[in-house]
Structure formats: structure tokens, C-alpha cells
N, C-alpha and C positions, 0 to 999 in steps of 0.2 A: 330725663334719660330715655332714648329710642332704642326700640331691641328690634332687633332684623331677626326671623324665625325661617330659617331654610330649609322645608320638608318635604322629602321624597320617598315613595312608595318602593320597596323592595323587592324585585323579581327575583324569587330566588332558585336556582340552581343548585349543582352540585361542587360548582367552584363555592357560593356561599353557604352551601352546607359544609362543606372542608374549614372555610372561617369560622363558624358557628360553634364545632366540633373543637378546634383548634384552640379558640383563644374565650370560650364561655360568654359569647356574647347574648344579649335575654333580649334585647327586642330584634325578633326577625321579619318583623311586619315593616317599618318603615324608618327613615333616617335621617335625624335633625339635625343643624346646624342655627345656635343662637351667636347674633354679636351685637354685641352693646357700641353705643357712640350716643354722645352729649356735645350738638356744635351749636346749640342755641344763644349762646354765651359769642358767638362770632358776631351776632348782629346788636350788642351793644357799645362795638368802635369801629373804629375805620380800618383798614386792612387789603394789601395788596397780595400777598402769597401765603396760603397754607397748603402744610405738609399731612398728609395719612400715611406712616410708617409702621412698620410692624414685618415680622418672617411670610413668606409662604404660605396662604391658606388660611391667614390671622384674621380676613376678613374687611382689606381694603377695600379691593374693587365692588365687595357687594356695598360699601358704604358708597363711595363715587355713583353707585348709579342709582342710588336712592336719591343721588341727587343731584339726577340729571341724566339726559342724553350724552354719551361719551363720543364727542365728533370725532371723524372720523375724513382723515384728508383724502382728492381723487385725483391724484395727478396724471397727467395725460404724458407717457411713456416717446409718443413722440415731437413731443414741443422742448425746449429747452428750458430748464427750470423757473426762472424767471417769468417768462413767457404763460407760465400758468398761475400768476400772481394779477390776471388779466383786469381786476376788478378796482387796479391801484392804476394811478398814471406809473410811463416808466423812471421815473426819478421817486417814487415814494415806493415802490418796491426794491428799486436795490437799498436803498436805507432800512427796509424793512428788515432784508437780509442782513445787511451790514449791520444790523443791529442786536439780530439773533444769533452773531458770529460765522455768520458766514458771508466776509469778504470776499472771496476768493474771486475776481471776474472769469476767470476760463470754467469755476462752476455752476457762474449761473449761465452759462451758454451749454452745460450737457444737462442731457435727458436726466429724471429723475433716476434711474435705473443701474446709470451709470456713476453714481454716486457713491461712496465709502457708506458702512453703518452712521457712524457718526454722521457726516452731511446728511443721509435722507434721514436722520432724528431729526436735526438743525432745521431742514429743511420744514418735515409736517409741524413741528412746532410755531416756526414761522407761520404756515399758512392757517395751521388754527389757533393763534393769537391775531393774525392779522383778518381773519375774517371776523372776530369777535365785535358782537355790538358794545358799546361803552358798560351798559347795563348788564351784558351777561355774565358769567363767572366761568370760566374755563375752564375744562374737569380733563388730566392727562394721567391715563394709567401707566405702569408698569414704568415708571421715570427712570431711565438714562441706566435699565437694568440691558441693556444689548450693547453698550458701548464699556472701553478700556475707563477704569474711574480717575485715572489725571483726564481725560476728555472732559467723564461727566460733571467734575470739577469747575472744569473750563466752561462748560455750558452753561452749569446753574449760575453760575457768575454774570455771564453775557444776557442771559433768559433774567436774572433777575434786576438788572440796570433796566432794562427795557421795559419791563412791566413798573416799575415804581415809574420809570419815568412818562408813562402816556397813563400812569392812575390808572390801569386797568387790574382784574381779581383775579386768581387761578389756583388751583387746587392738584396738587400733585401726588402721587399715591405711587409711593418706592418701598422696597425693601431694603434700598441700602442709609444709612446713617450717617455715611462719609459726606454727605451734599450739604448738610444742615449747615454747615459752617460760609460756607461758598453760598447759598440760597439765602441766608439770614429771614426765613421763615417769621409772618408777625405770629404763626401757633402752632403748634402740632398738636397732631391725633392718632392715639396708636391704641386700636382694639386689645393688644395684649394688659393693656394699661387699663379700663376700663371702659376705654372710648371718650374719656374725660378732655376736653380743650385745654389746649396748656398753653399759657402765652410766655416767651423766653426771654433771652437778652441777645440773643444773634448780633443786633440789628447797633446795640451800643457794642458792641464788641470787636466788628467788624469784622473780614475777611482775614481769611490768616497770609502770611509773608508767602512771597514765589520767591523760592532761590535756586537761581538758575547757574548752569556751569557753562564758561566761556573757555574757546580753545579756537585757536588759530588752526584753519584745515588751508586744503591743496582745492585747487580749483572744479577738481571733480567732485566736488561735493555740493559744488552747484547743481549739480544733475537731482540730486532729491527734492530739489525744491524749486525748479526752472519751471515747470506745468503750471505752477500753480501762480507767476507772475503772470499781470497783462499785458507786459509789453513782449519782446520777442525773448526768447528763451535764451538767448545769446546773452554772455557779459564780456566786457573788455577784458583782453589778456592782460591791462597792467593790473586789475582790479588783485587786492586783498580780497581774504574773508574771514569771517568772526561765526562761528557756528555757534549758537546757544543749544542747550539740554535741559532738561526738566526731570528729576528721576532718572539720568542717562537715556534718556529719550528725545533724538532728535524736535524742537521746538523752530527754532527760527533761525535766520542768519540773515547777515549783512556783509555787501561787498560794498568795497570804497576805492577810490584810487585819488590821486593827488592832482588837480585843477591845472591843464595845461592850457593859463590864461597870460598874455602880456601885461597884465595890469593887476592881478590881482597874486602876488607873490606869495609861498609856502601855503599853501590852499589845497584843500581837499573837497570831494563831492561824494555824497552817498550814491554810487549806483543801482542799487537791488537793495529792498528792506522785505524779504516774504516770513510768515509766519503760518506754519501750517495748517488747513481747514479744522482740525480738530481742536486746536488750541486757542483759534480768533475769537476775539468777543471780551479777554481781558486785559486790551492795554499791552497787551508785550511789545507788539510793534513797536509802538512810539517812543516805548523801553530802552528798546537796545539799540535803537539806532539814536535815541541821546548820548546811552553809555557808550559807541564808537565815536557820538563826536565830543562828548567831554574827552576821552581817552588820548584824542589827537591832539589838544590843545594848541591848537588855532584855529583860523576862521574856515568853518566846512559849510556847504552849500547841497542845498538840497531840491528836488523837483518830483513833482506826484499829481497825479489826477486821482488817485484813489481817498474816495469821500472819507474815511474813517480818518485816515494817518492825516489828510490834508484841514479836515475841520479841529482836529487838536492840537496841527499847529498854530492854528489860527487864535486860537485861545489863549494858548500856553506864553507867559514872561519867558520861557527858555529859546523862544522864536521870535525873529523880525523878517518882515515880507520883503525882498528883493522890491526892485524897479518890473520886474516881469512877472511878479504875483498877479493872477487873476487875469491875466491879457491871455488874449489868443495867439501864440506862437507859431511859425510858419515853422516845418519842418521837412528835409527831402528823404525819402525812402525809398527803397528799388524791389517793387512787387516781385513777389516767386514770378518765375518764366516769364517776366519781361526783360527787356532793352533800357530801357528808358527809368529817368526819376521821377517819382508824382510829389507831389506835395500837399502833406497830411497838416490838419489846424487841431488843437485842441487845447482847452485852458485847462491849466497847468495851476497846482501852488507852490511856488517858488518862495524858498525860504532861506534866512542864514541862522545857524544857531548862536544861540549869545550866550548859552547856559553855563554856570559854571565846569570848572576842569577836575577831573580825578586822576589821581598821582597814586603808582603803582604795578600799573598793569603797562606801563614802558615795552614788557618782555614781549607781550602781543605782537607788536609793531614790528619787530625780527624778521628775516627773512624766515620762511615759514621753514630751513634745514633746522634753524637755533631755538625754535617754538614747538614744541610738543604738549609742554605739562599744560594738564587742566587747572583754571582758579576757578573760586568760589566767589561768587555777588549775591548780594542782596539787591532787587531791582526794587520791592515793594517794602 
């Protein structure tokens, strides 16, 4: 057992004499702070995430930096965020991000500064796991205590897929207890406790269920969520939309419209799958835009250059790659203030879904006058 002794010498005044007077305090000379921790017990398994939790003042951060330097990110305000990930080629930084949940391409092209709380958490955590050598142990204080807790939710989720899977170790030191479940922590350690390591069952237990509420909105409600796609902020007027919620907090949506194809009859395509920066990193995308193409029940066709949504389809029995997966497409586009069409190339994953149908949610598909009421899903 390790005891941290925190002693400081008292100048005292007449504001500490009013305390002295006040409340019968005996030692007016100087002022201690003991906190006990036992993490010796860490270095007889193997382990990717532990927790230091405990209130206010219990005595984390002094544990954290017994052991160790607490890095500390410097990002350069006017480069684009990405652009300060300079140490990575640029295809293993945006996977970096995309990894850390933060997909969003219009965020990795702004300045750090310019970022939501949540992104620039996303963000420095990104960059001090992503500088980490294999060997070090990553030490982060005061965890996802400056963000909304459905985010830090969201994050510890994203942050802990990532670190199991490059095997790397990190040490996190919150006050809050809500994460534990979402982090599946291999220990925790809470100076209120005696500082004692505790190994749990997080990790057989798993994550708890996201159940999200689906509700058919009006095209202006594209507007919340248009920034934060890569392609141009416009959708087709025939386009549906399927807004999801979390907590009655906007989450994600999906616009779809019906395939105006010769050959390919009663067909639908996904146009817009976005899922807001706060919330990326658990899987919701690829969620709900299964559940609008189960929902449709027939054949929907999909298209994506974004690495996240596009390597799970890839994977996933509920996808089959088109003729035009993976090829470089020719496309024509009409630059702001010009005349003329240029022609843009970029590989694309082109997909059809095969996955099974859900029967039910019929009322969605309504003209959006006879669709109001919200339902309840289970995505997870």
C-alpha cells in the first residue's frame, strides 16, 4: 500500500485566524493531505483500461501523477485539425479520428478552436493516444467531466474499441461513475475505497442497450445536421427523413428517396446517413440506416466514401458490394461561380442491402401530414 502525504506550511492571517476561532481548528502551523492507493496488483495481468474514480478532492489527480507526466496536447489554432496529426500519413490520421469518434470530415478541416467541448475532448484524446509509444501508459485526468454525459457515454465507448483494439494501456481519472459501464474498465481505483485495485465484470457484461426514438420530420430538419456531412449540404427535394433521438436528443438521421432507375424497379437509395460529432464512435450510423433499409423492404442501394460507415459495410452478411464498389467513378459538378461542369473522381463503396426486413414501422413511410407520433427501437 502507497500513501501520498500532501504538506503545506500555513501563512496565517486574519481570514485564518476567523477559521481557527470559528471552527476549533488545533494545528495552525501547517496542513496535510494523506491518500492511500495499492495498484501493484496491475502488473500481475494484462490490461488495457483503468479507472481512478472517486468525488472532488478524494485524491485522483494526485494519484495520476505519481504516476507519471500528465500529457498534455498543443495544437496549432491555425492549421486544420487534422493537419496537426502531422506525425501520421494522411489516411492513418483520419482513421485515427474516425476512430476516436470523430468522423465528421467538415471537422477535420476546422481549426481546433473552432470545435464544440466535446470535439476538442475527442479531439486531445485522439492526439495523446495517438502519440503514445506501444510501451507507455496513458494517464488522462478530469475524464469527459466538461462534456453532456449521453456524449461522455458515447466517447468512452469509441475511446475504449480503440484502445483494446491497437493493445494499447490508459488510465483515466473521473468523477463521474456513469462511464464504467460504456468503458468496461479491466480495474478501478477509488481513494475513497482505500485506494485498493478492484478488477470487475464490465467487460463479460458488456455495454448496456441504446434505445433510440424514430420519428419522421419535414425537410428542414436537415438544417441540423447538413454541416456536418462531406458532401454538399444540399439533399433532394424528393428525399424522406427519419430523425433519430437519444434521451429526446437529437442523434442522427437518414434521408432516402426511391431509385429513379430503368432497370432497377421499386428501389430505393440512401441519400444522407449523418450522425452527430458527439455521438460518433458507437455504431449508430450503420444502425439506422439498416433500420430505414430493413423498414423499406426491398432492394435499397447505397454509396459512401466515408471510411467508418463504408468498412462495416464491407464486413457486414447484411451488405453485397454493387458492380461499382471500389472503382473510381466519374462524376460532373458545377463549381460556385463558375459557368462550366468539372468532373470530380472519387472511390466510392457502393453497396446493396440484403439484410433482413422489419414489419411495423409501415406508419413512417406516410406522407410526413399522417406521421407525427414518435416509436420506440431497440438498435443494440
Amino acid at each position: 500500500m502507497g500513501t501520498i502525504k500532501l504538506k503545506s506550511i500555513i501563512k496565517n492571517d486574519k481570514y485564518t485566524n476567523y477559521v481557527y476561532e470559528s471552527f476549533d481548528i488545533q494545528n495552525r502551523e501547517e496542513t496535510e493531505v494523506e491518500v492511500s492507493f495499492n495498484l501493484s496488483e496491475a502488473k500481475t495481468f494484462d490490461w488495457n483500461i483503468g479507472v481512478i474514480y472517486g468525488s472532488s478532492g478524494s485524491g485522483k489527480t494526485t494519484i495520476l501523477k505519481r504516476m507519471g507526466e500528465l500529457f498534455k496536447s498543443n495544437f496549432n489554432h491555425e492549421k486544420p485539425l487534422i493537419s496537426n496529426f502531422d506525425w501520421l500519413e494522411p489516411k492513418e490520421a483520419t482513421l485515427l479520428l474516425t476512430s476516436m469518434g470523430l468522423s465528421s470530415v467538415p471537422t477535420w478541416l476546422r481549426p481546433f478552436h473552432l470545435l464544440s467541448n466535446g470535439e476538442q475532448y475527442r479531439a486531445e484524446l485522439a492526439y495523446k493516444v495517438g502519440k503514445a509509444k506501444d510501451s507507455d501508459v496513458i494517464l488522462v485526468d478530469e475524464y469527459t467531466s466538461v462534456v453532456d454525459r449521453d456524449v461522455a457515454k458515447a466517447m468512452s465507448f469509441a475511446l475504449q474499441k480503440y484502445i483494446r483494439k491497437t493493445n494499447k494501456r490508459i488510465i483515466l481519472a473521473s468523477c463521474h461513475y456513469d462511464i464504467m459501464e460504456w468503458l468496461m474498465p479491466d480495474w478501478t481505483c477509488s481513494p475513497q475505497k482505500g485506494g485498493v485495485l478492484e478488477r470487475g465484470e464490465w467487460l463479460r457484461q458488456g455495454r448496456p442497450q441504446i434505445q433510440l426514438q424514430v420519428s419522421r420530420v419535414e425537410s428542414n430538419t436537415w438544417d441540423l445536421f447538413k454541416k456536418h456531412h462531406y458532401l454538399t449540404e444540399k439533399a433532394n427535394k424528393s428525399c424522406m427523413f427519419l430523425l433519430f433521438e437519444w434521451n429526446r436528443k437529437p442523434v442522427g438521421i437518414v434521408a432516402f428517396s426511391k431509385l429513379p432507375s430503368g432497370t432497377v424497379k421499386n428501389s430505393y437509395r440512401l441519400n444522407r446517413t449523418v450522425v452527430l460529432p458527439d455521438f460518433q464512435g458507437m455504431g449508430i450510423g450503420s444502425k439506422i440506416s439498416e433500420f430505414v433499409c430493413a423498414i423499406l423492404n426491398t432492394r435499397v442501394f447505397t454509396k459512401t466514401v466515408n471510411p467508418a460507415l463504408g468498412e462495416y459495410r464491407s464486413k457486414s452478411e447484411k451488405w453485397k458490394p454493387t458492380s461499382k464498389n471500389g472503382k473510381v467513378l466519374k462524376g460532373q459538378s458545377k463549381e460556385k461561380g463558375q459557368n462550366c461542369w468539372t468532373t470530380k473522381t472519387r472511390a466510392s463503396y457502393c453497396y446493396e442491402y440484403i439484410g433482413k426486413s422489419i414489419s411495423g414501422y409501415e406508419g413512417l413511410l406516410k406522407p410526413i401530414k399522417e406521421m407525427r407520433e414518435l416509436k420506440e427501437l431497440k438498435l443494440f
